[in-house]
C-alpha positions in Angstrom: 0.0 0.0 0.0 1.2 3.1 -1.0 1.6 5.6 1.7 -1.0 8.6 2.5 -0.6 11.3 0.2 0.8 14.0 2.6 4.0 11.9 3.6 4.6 11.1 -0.5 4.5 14.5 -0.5 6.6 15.6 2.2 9.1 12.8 1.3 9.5 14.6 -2.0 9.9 18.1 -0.4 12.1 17.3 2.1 14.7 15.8 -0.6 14.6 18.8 -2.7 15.5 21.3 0.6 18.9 22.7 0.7 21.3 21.0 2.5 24.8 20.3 2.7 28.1 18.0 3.9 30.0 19.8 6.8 31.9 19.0 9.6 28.9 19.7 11.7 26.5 17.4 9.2 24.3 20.7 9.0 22.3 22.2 6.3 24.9 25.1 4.4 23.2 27.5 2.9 24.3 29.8 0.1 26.8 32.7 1.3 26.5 36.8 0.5 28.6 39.6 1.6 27.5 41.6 4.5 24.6 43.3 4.5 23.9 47.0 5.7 21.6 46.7 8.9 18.5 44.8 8.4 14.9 46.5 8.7 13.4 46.1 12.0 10.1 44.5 11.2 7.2 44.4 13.7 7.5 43.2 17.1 11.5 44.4 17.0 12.9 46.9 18.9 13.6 50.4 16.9 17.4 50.6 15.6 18.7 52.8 18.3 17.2 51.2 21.1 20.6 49.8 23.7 20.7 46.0 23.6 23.7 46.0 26.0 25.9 48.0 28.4 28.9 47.9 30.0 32.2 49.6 31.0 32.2 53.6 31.4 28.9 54.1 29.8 29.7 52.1 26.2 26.8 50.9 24.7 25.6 48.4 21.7 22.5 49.3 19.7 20.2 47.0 18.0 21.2 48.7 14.7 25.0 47.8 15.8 24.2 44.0 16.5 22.6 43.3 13.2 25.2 45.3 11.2 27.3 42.6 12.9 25.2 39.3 12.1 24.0 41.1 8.9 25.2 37.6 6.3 23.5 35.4 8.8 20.5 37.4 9.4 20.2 37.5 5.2 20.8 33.4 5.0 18.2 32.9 7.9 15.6 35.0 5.2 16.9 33.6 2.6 15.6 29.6 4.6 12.6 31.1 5.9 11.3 32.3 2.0 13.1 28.4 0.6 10.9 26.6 3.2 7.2 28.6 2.8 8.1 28.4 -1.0 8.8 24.5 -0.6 5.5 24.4 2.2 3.4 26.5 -0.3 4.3 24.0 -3.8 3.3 21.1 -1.4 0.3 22.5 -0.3 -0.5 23.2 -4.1 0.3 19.6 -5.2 -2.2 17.7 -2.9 -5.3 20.0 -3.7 -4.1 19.3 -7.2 -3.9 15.3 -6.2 -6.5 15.4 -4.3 -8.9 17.3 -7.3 -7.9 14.8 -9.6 -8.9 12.2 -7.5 -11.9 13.1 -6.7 -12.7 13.4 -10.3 -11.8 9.7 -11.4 -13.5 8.5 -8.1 -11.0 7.3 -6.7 -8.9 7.7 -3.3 -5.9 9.9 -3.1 -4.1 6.6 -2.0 -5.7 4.6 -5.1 -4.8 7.6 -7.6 -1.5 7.5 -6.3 -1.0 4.0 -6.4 -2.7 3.8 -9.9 -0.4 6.4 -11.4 2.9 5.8 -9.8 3.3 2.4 -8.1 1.8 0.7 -10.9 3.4 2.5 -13.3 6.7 1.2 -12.4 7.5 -2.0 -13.4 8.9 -4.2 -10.9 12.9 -5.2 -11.1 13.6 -8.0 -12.5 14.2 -11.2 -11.0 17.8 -11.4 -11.7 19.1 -7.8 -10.4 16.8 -8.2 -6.8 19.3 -11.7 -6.7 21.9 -10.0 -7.9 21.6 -6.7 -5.0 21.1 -10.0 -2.5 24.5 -11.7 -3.3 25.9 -8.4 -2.9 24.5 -7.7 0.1 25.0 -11.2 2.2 27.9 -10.0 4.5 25.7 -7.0 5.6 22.6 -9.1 6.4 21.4 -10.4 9.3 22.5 -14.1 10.0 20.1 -16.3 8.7 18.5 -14.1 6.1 16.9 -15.4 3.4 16.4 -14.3 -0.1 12.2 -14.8 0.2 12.6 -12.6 3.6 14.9 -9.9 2.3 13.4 -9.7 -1.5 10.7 -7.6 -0.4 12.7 -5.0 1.0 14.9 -4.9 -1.7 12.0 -4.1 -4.1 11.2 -1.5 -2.4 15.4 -0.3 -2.3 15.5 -1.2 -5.9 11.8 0.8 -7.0 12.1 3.9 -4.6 14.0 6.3 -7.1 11.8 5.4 -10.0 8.9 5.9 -8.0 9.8 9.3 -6.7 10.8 10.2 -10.4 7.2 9.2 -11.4 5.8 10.9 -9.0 8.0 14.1 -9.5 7.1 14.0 -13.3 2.9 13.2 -12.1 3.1 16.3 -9.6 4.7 18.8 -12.6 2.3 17.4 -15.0 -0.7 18.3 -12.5 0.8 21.6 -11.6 1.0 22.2 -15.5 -2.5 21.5 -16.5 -3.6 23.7 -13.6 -1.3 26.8 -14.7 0.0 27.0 -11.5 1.3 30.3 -10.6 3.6 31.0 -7.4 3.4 34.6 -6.2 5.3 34.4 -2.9 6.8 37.5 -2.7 10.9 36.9 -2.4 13.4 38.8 -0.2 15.3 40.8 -1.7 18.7 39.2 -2.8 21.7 40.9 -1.5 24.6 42.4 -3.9 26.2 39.6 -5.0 29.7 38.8 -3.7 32.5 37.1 -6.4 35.1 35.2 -5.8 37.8 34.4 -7.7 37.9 30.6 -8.5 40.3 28.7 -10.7 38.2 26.9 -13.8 40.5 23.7 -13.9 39.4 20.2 -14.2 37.1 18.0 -15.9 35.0 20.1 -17.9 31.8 19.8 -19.6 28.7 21.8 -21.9 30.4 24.8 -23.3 34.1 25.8 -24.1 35.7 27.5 -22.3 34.8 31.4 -22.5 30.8 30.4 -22.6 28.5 33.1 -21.0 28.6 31.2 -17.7 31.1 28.7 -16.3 29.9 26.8 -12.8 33.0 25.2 -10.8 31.7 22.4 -8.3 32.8 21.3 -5.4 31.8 17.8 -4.2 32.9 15.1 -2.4 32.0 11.5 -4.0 30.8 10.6 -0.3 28.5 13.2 0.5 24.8 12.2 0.2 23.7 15.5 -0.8 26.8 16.2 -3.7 24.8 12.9 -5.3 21.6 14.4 -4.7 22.6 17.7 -6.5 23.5 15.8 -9.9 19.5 16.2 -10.7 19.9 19.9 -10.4 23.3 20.2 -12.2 21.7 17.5 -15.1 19.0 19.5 -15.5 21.1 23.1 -15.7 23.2 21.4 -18.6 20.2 20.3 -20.6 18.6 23.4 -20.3 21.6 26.0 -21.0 23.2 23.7 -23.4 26.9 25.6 -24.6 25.4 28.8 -22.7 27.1 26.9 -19.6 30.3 25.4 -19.1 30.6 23.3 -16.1 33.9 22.3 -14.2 34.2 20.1 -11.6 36.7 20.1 -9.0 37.3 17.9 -5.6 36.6 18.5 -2.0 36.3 15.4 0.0 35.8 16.0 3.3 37.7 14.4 6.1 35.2 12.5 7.7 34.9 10.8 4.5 37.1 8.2 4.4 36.8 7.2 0.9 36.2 10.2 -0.4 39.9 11.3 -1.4 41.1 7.7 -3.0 37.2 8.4 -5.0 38.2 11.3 -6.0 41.3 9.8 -7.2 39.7 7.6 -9.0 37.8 9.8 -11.1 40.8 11.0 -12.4 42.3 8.3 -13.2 39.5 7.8 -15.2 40.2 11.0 -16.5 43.6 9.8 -18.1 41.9 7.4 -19.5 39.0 9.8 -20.9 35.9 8.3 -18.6 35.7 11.0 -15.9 32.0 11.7 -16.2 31.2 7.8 -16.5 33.2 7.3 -13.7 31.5 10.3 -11.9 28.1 9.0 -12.6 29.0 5.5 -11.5 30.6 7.1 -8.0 27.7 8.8 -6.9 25.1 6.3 -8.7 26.4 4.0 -5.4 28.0 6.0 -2.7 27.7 2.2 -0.5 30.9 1.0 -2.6 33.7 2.8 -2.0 36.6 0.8 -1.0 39.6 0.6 -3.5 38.4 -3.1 -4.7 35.3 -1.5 -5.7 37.1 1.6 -7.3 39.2 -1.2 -9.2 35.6 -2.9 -10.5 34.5 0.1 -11.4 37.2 1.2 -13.5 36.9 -3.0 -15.3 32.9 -2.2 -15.8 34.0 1.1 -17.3 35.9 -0.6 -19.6 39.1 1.2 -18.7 42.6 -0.1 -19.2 42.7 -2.0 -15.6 46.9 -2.3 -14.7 47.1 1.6 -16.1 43.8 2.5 -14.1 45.1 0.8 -10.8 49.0 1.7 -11.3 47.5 5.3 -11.1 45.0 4.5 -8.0 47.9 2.8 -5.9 50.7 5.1 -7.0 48.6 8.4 -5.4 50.1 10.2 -8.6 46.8 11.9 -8.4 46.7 13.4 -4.6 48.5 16.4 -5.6 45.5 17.1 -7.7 42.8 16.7 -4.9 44.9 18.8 -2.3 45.4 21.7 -4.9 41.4 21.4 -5.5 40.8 21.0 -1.8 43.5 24.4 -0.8 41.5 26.3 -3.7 37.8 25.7 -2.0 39.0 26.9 1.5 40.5 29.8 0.1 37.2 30.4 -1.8 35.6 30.2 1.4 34.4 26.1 1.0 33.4 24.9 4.0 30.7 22.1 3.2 30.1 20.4 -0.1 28.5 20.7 -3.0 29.4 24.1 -3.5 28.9 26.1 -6.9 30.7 29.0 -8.1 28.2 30.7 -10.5 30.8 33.0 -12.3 31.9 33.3 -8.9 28.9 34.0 -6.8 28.7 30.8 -4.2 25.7 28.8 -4.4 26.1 25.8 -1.5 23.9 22.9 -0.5 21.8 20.3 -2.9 20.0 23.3 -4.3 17.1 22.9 -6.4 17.4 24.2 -10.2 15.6 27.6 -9.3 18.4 28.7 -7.6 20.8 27.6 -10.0 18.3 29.7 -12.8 18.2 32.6 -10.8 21.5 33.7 -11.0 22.3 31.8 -14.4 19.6 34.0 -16.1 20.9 37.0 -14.0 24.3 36.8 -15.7 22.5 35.6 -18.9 21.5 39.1 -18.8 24.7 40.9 -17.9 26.6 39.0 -20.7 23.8 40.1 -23.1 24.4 44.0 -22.5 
């Protein structure tokens, strides 16, 4: 049974927030410089009223304190607008479900389950063995393929599902015309750094209108989780974008770096994005045997691919990338570099458009 239509719903949401690998496992949310003092909005106190004392009569104003927290104040607007924006799409989506039910006669559960559950065909026989084989030393002892294959049906159908459902909900919103006119805060001046375009590079040459340099870590759940937003950036800017790719595994990765090194080994070799897809299309495997079978599946030349992995000929490489995103201000991955204005966390593609068209623009005058 599928589940009620509010948790589908909020599943979907919650994936698409922004949110980030740091040392503290926390949400990062996109940077700016800082800000001249914020507004005070109702219920705060008045700029010059005294928020502290102390000393020989020095003083600290409420103006004074959020001239100081000014970037934070604007990120913390910035979440608050992302998550009434990502509240107010949801709410949209299950009138829309809920509408369409009603109109076939169904149940929100049976509409569901009639247009996404069975409209994904069920693995195949084969791969559900083939995931339980893989999976033995993991498994409780004892296990069973007849009382594990259930749960891997549902491991193996979960990302088709939510990409049916993802594709039923824009479909819905389409046919409605749905229009969102959430008013957004403004967006402060937008602060550039200056970021090295060297890597593995793909989409336009280099020169194009826009040039995004990423940096991810081939650990971090939410770097794989981005790849739908970047994907969809490069199909819909086509050579108006040129997108570079640089490393930042994180230390509390510990596979990250010898991944990364992978990747451009597979570079030599000229399979850096097939090894990139393959590296976050199963973050689970990440040991240097399963670099090794990756690089075999991949088709690579397999004594030149693991000569390179062993030798660490390509650490230089991820430590330069690495001292480059701290200097940019990196502190969490992924983290984009829109012609240098920082976009970080898995953001959704709106963000990424924002600023693309912005600079679209710009380029155009």
């Amino acid at each position: 049974m599928l589940k009620p239509t509010r948790v589908i719903l909020a599943a979907l949401l919650a994936a698409s927030l922004t949110a980030g690998c740091n040392k503290e496992k926390a949400p990062v949310t996109a940077q700016g410089p800082a800000a001249t003092a914020q507004q005070a909005t109702a219920g705060e106190p008045a700029p010059d009223t005294v928020v502290a004392t102390f000393g020989d009569g020095q003083k600290i104003t409420y103006k004074e304190l959020n001239e100081k927290i000014a970037e934070p104040l604007s990120n913390l607007e910035k979440q608050k607008f992302q998550l009434r924006k990502r509240g107010l799409e949801g709410m949209v989506t299950e009138k829309l479900v809920d509408a369409e039910a009603k109109k076939r006669g169904m149940t929100q559960e049976q509409f569901l389950k009639a247009e996404i559950d069975d409209k994904v065909p069920a693995p195949p026989e084969e791969k559900i063995k083939e995931v339980f084989d893989g999976a033995k030393g993991q498994l409780p002892p004892g296990s069973t393929y007849e009382q594990m294959k259930p749960q891997i049906v549902d491991f193996l159908t979960q990302q088709p599902k939510q990409e049916r459902a993802q594709a039923l909900f824009s479909e819905l919103r389409k046919n409605a015309n749905v229009q969102i006119t959430l008013p957004e805060p403004p967006r402060p001046p937008a602060e550039r750094k200056q970021v090295a375009a060297t890597g593995a590079a793909k989409g336009g040459k280099e020169g194009a209108p826009v040039t995004i340099v990423e940096f991810s870590d081939f650990q971090c759940p939410f770097c794989s989780r981005a790849n739908a937003s970047v994907d969809q950036v490069m199909k819909e800017y086509g050579d108006k974008v040129r997108l570079v790719f640089r490393h930042f595994p994180l230390d509390f990765h510990k596979n990250a770096p010898k991944a990364a090194e992978a990747a451009l080994c597979a570079g030599d070799q000229g399979k850096f994005w097939e090894m990139h897809d393959s590296l976050f299309g199963d973050q689970q495997h990440l040991e240097i045997a399963d670099l090794k079978k990756r690089a075999a599946d991949l088709k690579l030349d397999t004594a030149k691919f693991d000569k390179c992995l062993d030798s660490g000929e390509k650490a230089s490489v991820v430590a330069a990338d690495t001292a480059d995103g701290k200097k940019a201000g990196v502190t969490g991955t992924p983290a984009f570099f829109i012609n240098g204005i920082l976009l970080s966390g898995a953001q959704p593609f709106e963000e990424f458009k924002s600023i693309i068209d912005e600079e679209l623009k710009t380029a155009q005058k």
